[in-house]
C-alpha positions in Angstrom: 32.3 -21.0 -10.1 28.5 -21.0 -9.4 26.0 -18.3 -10.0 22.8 -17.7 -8.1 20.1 -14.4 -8.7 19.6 -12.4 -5.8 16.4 -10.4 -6.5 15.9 -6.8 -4.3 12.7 -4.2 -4.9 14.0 -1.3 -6.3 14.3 2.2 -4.5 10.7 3.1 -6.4 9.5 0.4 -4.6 10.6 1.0 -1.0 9.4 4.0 -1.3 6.0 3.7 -2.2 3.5 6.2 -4.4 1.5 8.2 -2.3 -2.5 8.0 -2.8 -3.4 11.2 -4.3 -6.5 12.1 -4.4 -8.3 15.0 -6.7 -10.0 18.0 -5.6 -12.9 19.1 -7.5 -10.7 21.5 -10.2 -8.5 18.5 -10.7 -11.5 16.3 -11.6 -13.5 18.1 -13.9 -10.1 19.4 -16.0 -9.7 15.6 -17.2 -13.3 15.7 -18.4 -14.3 16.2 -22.4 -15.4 19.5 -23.6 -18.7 18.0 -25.0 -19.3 16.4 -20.9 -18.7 20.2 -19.4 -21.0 21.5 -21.5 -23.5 18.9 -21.0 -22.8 19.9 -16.9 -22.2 23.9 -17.3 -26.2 23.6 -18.5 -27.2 23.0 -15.1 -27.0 26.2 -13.3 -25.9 24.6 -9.8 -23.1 22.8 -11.5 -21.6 26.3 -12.6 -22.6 27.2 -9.1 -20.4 24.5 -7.3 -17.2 25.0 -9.8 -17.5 28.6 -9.3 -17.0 28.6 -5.2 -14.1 26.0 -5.9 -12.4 28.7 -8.3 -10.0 31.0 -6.4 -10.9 34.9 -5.5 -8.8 36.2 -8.6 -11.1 33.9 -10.8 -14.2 34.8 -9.4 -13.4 38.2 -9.8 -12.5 38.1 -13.6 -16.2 36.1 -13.9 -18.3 38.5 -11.7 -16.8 40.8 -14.1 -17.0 39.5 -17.5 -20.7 37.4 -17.4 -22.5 41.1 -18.5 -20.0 41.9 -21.3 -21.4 40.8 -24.4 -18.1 40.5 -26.8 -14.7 38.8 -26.2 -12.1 40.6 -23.7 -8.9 41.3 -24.7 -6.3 39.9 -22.9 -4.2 42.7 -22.3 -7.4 44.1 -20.5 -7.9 41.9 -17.7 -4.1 41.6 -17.2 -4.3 45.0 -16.2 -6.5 44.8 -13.4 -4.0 43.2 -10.9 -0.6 44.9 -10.5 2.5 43.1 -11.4 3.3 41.7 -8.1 0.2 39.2 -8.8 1.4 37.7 -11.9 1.6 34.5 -10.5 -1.8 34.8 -9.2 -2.9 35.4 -12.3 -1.4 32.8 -14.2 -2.9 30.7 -11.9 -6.5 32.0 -12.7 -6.4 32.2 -16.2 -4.8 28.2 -16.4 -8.1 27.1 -14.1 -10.4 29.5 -15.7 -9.3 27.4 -19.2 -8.6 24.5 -18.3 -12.6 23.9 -16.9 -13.4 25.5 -20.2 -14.8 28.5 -18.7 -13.2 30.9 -21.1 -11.2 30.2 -24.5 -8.6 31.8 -26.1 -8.8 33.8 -29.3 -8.5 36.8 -31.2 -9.9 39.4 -33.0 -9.6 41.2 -36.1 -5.6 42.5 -36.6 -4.7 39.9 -34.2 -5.6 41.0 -30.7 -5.5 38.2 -28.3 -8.9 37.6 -26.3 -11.0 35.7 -23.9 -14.3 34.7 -24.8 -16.5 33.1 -22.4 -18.0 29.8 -22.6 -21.9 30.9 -24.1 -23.2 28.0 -21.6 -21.4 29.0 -18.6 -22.1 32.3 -18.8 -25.9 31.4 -19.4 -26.3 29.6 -16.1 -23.7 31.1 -14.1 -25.9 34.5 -14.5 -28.9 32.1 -13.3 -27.5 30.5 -10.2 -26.3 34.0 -9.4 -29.0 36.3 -10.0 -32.1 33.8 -9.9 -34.8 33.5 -12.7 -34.9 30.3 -14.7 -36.6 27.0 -13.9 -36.8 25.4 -10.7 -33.0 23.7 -10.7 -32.9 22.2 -7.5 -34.2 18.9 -6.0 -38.0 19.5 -5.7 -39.0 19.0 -2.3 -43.0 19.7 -2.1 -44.5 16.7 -0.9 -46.2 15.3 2.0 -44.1 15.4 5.4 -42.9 12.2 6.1 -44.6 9.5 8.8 -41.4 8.6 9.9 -39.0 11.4 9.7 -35.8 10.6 9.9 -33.1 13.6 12.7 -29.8 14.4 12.0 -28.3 11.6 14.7 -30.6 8.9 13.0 -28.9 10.1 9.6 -24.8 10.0 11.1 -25.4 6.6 12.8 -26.6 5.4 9.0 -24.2 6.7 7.2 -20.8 5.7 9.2 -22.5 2.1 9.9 -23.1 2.1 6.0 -19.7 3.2 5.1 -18.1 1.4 7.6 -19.0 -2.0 5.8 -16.7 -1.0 3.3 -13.7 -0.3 5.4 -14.2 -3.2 7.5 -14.4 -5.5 4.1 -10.6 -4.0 3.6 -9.4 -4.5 6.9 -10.2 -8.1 6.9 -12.5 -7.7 9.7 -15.0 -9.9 10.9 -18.1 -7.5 10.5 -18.3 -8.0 6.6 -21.8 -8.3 6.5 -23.7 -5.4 4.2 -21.1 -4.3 1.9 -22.5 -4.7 -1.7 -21.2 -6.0 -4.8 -20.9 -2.7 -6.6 -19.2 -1.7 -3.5 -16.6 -4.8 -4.0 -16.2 -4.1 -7.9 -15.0 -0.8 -7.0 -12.7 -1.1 -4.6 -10.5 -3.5 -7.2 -11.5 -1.1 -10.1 -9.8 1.3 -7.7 -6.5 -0.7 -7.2 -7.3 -0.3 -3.2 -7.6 -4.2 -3.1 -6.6 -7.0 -5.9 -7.8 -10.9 -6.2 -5.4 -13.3 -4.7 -4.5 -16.5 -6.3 -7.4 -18.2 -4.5 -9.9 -15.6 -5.6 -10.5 -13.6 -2.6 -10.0 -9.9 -2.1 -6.3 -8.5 -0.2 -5.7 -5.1 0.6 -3.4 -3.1 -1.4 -0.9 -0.7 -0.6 -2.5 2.4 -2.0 -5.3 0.1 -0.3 -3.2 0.7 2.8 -3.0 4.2 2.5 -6.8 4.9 2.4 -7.5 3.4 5.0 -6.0 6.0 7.1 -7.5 8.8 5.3 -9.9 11.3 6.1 -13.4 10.4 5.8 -14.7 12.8 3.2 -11.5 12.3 1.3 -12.2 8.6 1.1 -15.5 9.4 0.2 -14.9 11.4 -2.6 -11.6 9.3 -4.0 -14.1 6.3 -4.0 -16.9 7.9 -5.4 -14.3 9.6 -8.5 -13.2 6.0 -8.9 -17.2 5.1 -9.4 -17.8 8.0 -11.8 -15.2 6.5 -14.3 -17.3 3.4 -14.6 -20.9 5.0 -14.4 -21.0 5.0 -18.4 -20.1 1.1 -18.4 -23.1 0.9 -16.2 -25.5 2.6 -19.1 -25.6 5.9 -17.1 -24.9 9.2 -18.1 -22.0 11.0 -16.2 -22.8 14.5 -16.9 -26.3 13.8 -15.1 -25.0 12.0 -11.9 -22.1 14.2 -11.5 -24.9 17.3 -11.5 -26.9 15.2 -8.9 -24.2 15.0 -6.6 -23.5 18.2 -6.6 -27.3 19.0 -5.7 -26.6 17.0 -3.2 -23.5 19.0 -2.0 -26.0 21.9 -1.7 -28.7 20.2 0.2 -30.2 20.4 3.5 -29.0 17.9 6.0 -31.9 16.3 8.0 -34.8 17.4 5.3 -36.1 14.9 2.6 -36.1 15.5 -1.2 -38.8 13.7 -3.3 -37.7 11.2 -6.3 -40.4 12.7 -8.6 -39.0 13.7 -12.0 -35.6 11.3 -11.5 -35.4 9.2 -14.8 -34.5 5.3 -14.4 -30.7 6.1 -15.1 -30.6 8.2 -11.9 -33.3 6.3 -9.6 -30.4 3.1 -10.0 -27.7 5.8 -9.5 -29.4 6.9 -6.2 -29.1 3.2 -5.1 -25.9 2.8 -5.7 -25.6 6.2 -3.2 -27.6 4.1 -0.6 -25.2 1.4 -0.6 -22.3 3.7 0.0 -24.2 5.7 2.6 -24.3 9.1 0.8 -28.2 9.0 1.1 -30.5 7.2 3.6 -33.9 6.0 2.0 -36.5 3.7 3.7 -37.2 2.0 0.7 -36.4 1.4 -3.2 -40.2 2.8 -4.2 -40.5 4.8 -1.0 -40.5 8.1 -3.1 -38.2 10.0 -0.6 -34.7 10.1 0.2 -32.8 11.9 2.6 -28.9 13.2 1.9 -26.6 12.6 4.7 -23.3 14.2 6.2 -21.2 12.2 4.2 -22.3 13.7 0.9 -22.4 17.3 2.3 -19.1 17.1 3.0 -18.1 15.2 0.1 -15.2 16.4 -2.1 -14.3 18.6 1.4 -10.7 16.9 1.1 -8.9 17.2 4.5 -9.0 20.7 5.2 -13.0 20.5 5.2 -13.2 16.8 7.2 -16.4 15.6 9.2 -15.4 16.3 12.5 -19.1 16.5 13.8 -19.7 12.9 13.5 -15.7 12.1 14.3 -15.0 11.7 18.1 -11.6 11.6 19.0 -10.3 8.0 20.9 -6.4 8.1 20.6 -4.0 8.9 23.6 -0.3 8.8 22.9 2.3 8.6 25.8 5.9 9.5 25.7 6.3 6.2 26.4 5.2 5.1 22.6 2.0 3.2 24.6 -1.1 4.6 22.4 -4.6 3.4 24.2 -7.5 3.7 21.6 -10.6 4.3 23.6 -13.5 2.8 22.0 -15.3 -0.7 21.5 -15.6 -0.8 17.6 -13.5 -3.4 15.8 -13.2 -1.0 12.6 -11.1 1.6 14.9 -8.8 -1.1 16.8 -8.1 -3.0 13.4 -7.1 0.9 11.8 -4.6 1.4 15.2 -3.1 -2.0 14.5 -1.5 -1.5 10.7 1.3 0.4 12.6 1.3 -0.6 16.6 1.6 -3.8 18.1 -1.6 -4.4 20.1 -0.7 -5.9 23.5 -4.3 -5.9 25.5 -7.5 -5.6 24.5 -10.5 -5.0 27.0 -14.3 -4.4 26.3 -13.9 -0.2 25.6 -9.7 0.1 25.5 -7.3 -1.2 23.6 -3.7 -0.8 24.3 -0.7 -1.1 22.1 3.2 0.3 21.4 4.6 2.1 18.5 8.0 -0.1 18.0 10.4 0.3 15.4 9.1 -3.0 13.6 5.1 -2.3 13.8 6.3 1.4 11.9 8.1 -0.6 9.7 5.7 -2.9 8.9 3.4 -0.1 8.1 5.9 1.1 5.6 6.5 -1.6 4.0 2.5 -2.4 3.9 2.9 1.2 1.4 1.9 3.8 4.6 3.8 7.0 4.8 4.7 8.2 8.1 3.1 11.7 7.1 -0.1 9.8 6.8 0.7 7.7 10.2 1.4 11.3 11.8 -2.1 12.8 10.4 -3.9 9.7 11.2 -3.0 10.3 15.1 -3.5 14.0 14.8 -7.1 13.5 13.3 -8.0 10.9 16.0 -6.6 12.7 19.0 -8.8 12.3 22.2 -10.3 15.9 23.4 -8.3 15.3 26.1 -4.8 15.3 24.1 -6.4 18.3 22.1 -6.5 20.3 25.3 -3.5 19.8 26.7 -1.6 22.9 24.9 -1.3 22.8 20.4 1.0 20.4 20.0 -1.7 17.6 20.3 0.7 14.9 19.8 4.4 14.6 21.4 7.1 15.8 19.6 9.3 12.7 20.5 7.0 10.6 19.2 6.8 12.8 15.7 10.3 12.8 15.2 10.6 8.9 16.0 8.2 7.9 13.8 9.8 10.2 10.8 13.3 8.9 11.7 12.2 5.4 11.4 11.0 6.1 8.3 14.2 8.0 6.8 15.9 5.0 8.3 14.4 2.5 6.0 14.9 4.8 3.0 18.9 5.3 3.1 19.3 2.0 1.7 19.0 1.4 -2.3 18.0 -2.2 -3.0 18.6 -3.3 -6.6 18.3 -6.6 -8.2 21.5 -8.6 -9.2 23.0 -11.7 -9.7 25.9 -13.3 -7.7 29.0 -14.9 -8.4 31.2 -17.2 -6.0 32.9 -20.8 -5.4 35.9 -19.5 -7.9 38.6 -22.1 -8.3 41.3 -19.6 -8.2 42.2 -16.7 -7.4 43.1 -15.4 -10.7 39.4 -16.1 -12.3 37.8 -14.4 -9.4 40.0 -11.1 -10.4 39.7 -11.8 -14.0 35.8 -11.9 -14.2 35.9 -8.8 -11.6 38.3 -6.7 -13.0 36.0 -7.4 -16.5 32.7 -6.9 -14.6 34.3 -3.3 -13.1 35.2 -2.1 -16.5 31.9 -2.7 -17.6 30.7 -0.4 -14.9 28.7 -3.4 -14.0 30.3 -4.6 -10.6 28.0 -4.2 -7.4 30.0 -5.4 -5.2 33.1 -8.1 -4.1 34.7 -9.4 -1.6 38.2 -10.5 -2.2 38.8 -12.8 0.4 35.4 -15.2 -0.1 35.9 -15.0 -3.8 32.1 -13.4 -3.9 30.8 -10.5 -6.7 27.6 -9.3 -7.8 27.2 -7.8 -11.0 23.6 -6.2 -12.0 21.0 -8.3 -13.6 20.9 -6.4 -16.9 24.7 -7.4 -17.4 24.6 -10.8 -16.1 24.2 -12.4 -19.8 27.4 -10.6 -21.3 29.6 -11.4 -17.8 28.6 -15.0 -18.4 29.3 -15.0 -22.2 33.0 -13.6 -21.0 33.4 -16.0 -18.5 32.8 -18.9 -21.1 35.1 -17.8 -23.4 37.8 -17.1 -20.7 36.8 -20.8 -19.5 37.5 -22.1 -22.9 40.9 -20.2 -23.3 42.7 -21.3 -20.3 41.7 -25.3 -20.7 
C-alpha cells in the first residue's frame, strides 16, 4: 500500500474575504478616549462627526448641548414613539460609542446621559459661531500662478494613478513614492515575493476595482495607523483632514501656523495627490477633489472627474474606450483582451477570465459594480438597466459555480495488496468518521489530513498481525 498527501484550499479559501472598508463612524469608534478628546477640541472635528451621525442623533444633540445637567434616560426615550425603537437603539449605540455621551446615574439610581464637556464645548462653536479662527487661514497674497479646478483633477488622478499602476504591474511606475510603497504592504494590498519585489494581493485585487474615494480613504485609514511610528500626532492630522473635507476646491490655503509634524504630514498628502503644492517651501497649497470627497465611500464617488469608457454587448465583447494603460490593465483582471488599438481596446468575458478573477480574490458583486461605475454615457442612456441582464446573471452563475464545490486537504491511500486490507483500513477509516472517499474497484481512499497519523498507526499494527 502506498500513501501520498493530496493538499486542497479550504472552502474559506475559495471564497475569499471581502475588502471592507470603514466609514467615518466605524473609524473613529476604534479610537482611544484620550485621542477623541484630543480631536472633539477642534470645533470642525465635532462639526464633521456630527453630519456623519444619523437624524435621530442629531436630534438628541441639537437638543441636549444647552441643558446644563445629565438627562435621564427615560426622557429622551420618550421622544420617539415605540415604533422607532430600533432607531433609537441605533442612535444611542453611535452617540456612545464616539464618546459623545456617557452613561450614568444620579442620586437614587436614575439612569442618565451626560454629555461629553468637550463635545458639547465645540459642537456649540462650530454651530453657533464665536471662538477662534478654526479653519485653515487663507489671508495671503493671491497667487502668481493660480492653479483652476481642471489643472487640480488632472494632478490629482495622474498622482494617484502612480499608485494603482505600481499594483497593476504596469509599465508607468515612475512617481510613486516610498511611503506610498510602505503602505501598500502595511495594508496587506501587496506582499514581498521571494525575490524581494512587490505582487499584488487578493484584498490587493479587490481594491483595485473600487471606487475612487473609497480607495482613497481605505489607504489613507491604513496610513493613519502608522502616522505615530512616523513621530506624528494622529489626533492633529486626522483634524487637518477633516479641514480639508471642508475646504474650497480651486482656492489656496496658506501653511502659516502648521508645525513641522504637520508641514511633513502635508507632504505625505502631496505624494498621494490629496493636495497640489508648487513647492515644499512655496507657503501655499491647494486641496484637491480627491480629498473633498474623501471618506465619501461609494454612495458619494467622484463622478466629476470619472468619464465613463466601458460598453458591454450581449455578446460578452466589452470594448474599453480610452488610451490609458491604467484603465485597460483594470478591464483585463477579469476579460480576455483580444485587440488592442491606439484609443479601444477590445476583449470577452469567458468563463475562465471570470474565474480567474475569482480565484485572483475578486467578487463578482465587485466585477458587476466595477462595470456599472465605468459604464459609457452611451450604455447609461439607453434605458436603467445600464448593463445587460444576461451578462449579470452570467457572471453571478459563474461565480456560484465555482463555490458548490468544498475543497479539503487529505491524504490518499492506494496500491493495496488485497482486497481484504483495502476494506479493512476502510471500513476502520469509516468508523472513525474519517473516510473522504473510496473507490472499491481501484483499491483508492482518502481519509482527512488530521486523521492520517492514527489510520497509519492502525495500518501498522494490522500489518504486523497478519505476517
Amino acid at each position: 500500500m502506498s500513501e501520498s498527501s493530496s493538499k486542497k484550499s479550504s472552502k474559506h479559501d475559495l471564497k475569499s474575504k471581502t475588502l471592507h472598508c470603514k466609514n467615518l463612524h466605524e473609524y473613529l469608534k476604534t479610537l482611544s478616549s484620550s485621542v477623541l478628546d484630543r480631536l472633539y477640541i477642534h470645533p470642525i472635528t465635532c462639526l464633521a462627526v456630527y453630519r456623519e451621525l444619523s437624524e435621530i442623533a442629531k436630534h438628541y444633540i441639537i437638543r441636549i448641548i444647552f441643558v446644563e445637567q445629565p438627562v435621564p434616560q427615560a426622557v429622551i426615550a420618550s421622544w420617539l414613539s415605540k415604533a422607532y425603537a430600533k432607531e433609537h437603539k441605533e442612535a444611542v449605540e453611535a452617540l456612545t460609542e464616539l464618546k459623545i455621551w456617557k452613561e450614568s446615574s444620579v442620586t437614587g439610581g436614575l439612569p442618565v446621559w451626560e454629555l461629553n464637556p468637550v463635545f458639547k464645548k465645540h459642537i456649540r462653536v462650530a454651530l453657533l459661531g464665536g471662538g477662534k479662527n478654526w479653519f485653515m487661514s487663507s489671508h495671503m497674497e493671491a497667487d502668481t500662478k493660480p492653479r483652476d479646478i481642471a489643472f487640480l483633477d488632472a494632478y490629482a488622478m495622474e498622482r494617484w494613478e502612480c499608485v494603482l499602476h505600481y499594483m497593476v504591474g504596469s509599465h508607468q511606475q515612475e512617481g510613486i513614492s516610498a511611503d506610498a510603497v510602505r503602505n501598500l504592504l502595511h495594508a496587506g494590498l501587496m506582499r514581498c515575493d521571494n525575490d524581494g519585489s512587490a505582487i499584488i494581493t487578493k484584498e490587493g485585487f479587490q481594491f483595485l476595482l473600487m471606487d475612487t474615494a473609497a480607495q482613497v480613504w481605505y489607504f489613507i485609514l491604513q496610513y493613519l495607523s502608522t502616522v505615530e511610528d512616523k513621530g506624528l500626532d494622529l489626533s492633529l492630522c486626522l483634524t487637518f483632514l477633516f479641514q480639508l473635507r471642508f475646504s474650497i476646491l480651486g482656492k489656496d490655503y496658506s501653511t502659516e501656523g502648521m508645525n513641522d509634524g504637520l508641514l511633513i504630514f502635508l507632504q505625505h498628502l502631496r505624494e498621494f495627490g490629496l493636495v497640489y503644492q508648487r513647492k515644499r517651501k512655496a507657503g501655499r497649497f491647494y486641496p484637491t477633489r480627491l480629498a473633498l470627497n474623501m471618506a465619501a465611500g461609494q454612495n458619494q464617488s467622484d463622478v466629476s472627474i470619472r468619464e465613463g469608457y466601458i460598453i458591454i454587448e450581449t455578446n460578452y465583447r466589452i470594448y474599453a474606450y480610452t488610451d490609458s494603460n491604467l484603465k485597460v490593465a483594470l478591464v483585463g483582471l477579469f476579460t480576455n483582451l483580444i485587440y488592442r488599438f491606439p484609443n479601444v481596446t477590445v476583449g470577452v468575458l469567458t468563463r475562465d477570465s471570470i474565474r480567474t478573477a475569482l480565484r485572483s480574490g475578486i467578487t463578482a458583486d465587485q466585477i458587476v459594480g466595477f462595470l456599472r461605475m465605468h459604464a459609457h454615457p452611451k450604455m447609461i442612456s439607453v434605458g436603467s438597466s445600464i448593463l445587460p441582464p444576461t451578462i449579470v446573471d452570467q457572471i453571478y452563475l459563474w461565480e456560484q459555480e465555482r463555490n458548490r464545490f468544498n475543497f479539503s486537504e487529505g491524504v490518499l491511500y492506494s496500491q493495496f495488496m488485497s482486497q481484504n486490507d483495502f476494506e479493512t483500513l476502510r471500513d476502520y477509516a469509516q468508523d472513525l468518521g474519517v473516510l473522504v472517499w473510496q473507490n472499491e474497484r481501484k483499491r483508492t481512499m482518502v481519509v482527512t489530513k488530521s486523521s492520517h497519523d492514527d489510520v497509519k498507526k492502525f495500518w501498522k499494527r494490522h500489518s504486523r498481525g497478519n505476517s
